[in-house]
N, C-alpha and C positions, 0 to 999 in steps of 0.2 A: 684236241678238244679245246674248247673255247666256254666261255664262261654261258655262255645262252644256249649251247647244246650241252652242258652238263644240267642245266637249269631245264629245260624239257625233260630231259632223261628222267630225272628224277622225279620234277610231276607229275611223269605217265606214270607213276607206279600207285597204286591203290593208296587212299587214306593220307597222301603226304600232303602236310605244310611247310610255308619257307617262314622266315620271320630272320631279320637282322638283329645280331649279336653283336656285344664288345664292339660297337657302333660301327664295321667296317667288314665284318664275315656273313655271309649269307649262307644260313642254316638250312637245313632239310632233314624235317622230322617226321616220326609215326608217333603217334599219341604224346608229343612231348618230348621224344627220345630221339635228339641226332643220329642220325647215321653217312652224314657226309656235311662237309663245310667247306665253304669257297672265299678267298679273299675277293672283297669288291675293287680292291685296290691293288694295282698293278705295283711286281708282275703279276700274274692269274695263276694262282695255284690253291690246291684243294685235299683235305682231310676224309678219310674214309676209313672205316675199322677193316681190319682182315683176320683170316684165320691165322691161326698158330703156328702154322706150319707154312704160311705164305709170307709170315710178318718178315722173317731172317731173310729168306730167299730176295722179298722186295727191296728192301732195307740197302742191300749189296748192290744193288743198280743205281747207276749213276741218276742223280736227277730225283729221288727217291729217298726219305729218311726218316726216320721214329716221327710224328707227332709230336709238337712240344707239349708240355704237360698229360696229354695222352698216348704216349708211349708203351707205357706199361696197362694198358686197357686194349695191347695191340692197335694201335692206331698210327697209321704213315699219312707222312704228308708227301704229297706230290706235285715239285716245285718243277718240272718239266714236263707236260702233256705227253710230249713224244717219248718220255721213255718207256713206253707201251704201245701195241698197237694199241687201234681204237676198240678192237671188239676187248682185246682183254681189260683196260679199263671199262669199257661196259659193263663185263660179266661180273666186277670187282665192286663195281658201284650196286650194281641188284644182288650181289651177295652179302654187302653191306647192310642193306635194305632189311634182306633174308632175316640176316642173320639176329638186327636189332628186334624185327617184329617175332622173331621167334621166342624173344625173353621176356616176352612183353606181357601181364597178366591177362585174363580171359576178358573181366572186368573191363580194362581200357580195350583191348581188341573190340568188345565188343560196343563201347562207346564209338570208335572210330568208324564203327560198320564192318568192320570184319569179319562177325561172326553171328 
């Protein structure tokens, strides 16, 4: 995966914006709320929340490691594309997504059109 097919992937998904962070990470949010972040700056690698029970298992794979500062929010960074196939990064980035718009009040859901 490459920086403009993670950056589609995540567009196609209902309600998302991008906006540039910490002048050099390109964000991808629902109402405000990251759920994935990509260096614009080589090399190309990219931040995504996972579950509880994905974060250890991910963690262990080469290529793959805590989030700096989001770590303990379960958050891994992902400094090797290839150490996943593509569909399971896929499923990892729209469970990301999932996972953020799920905690998200009715209120902003429903600003964004969600609801």
């Amino acid at each position: 995966m490459h920086l403009e097919a993670l950056r589609s992937l995540c567009l196609s998904f209902p309600a998302v914006t991008e906006g540039v962070k910490w002048e050099h990470d390109l964000c991808f949010m629902i109402a405000g709320k990251m759920f994935c972040v990509a260096s614009l700056e080589a090399p190309f690698t990219f931040s995504l929340k996972v579950t509880d029970e994905e974060f250890e298992e991910l963690i262990a794979r080469p290529g793959i490691v805590p989030a700096p500062y989001l770590a303990r929010y379960k958050w891994v960074l992902v400094q090797e594309a290839g150490a996943l196939d593509l569909e399971r990064l896929q499923h990892l980035i729209r469970q990301s997504y999932e996972h953020v718009k799920a905690k998200l009040p009715k209120k902003d859901l429903k600003a964004v059109g969600l609801l």
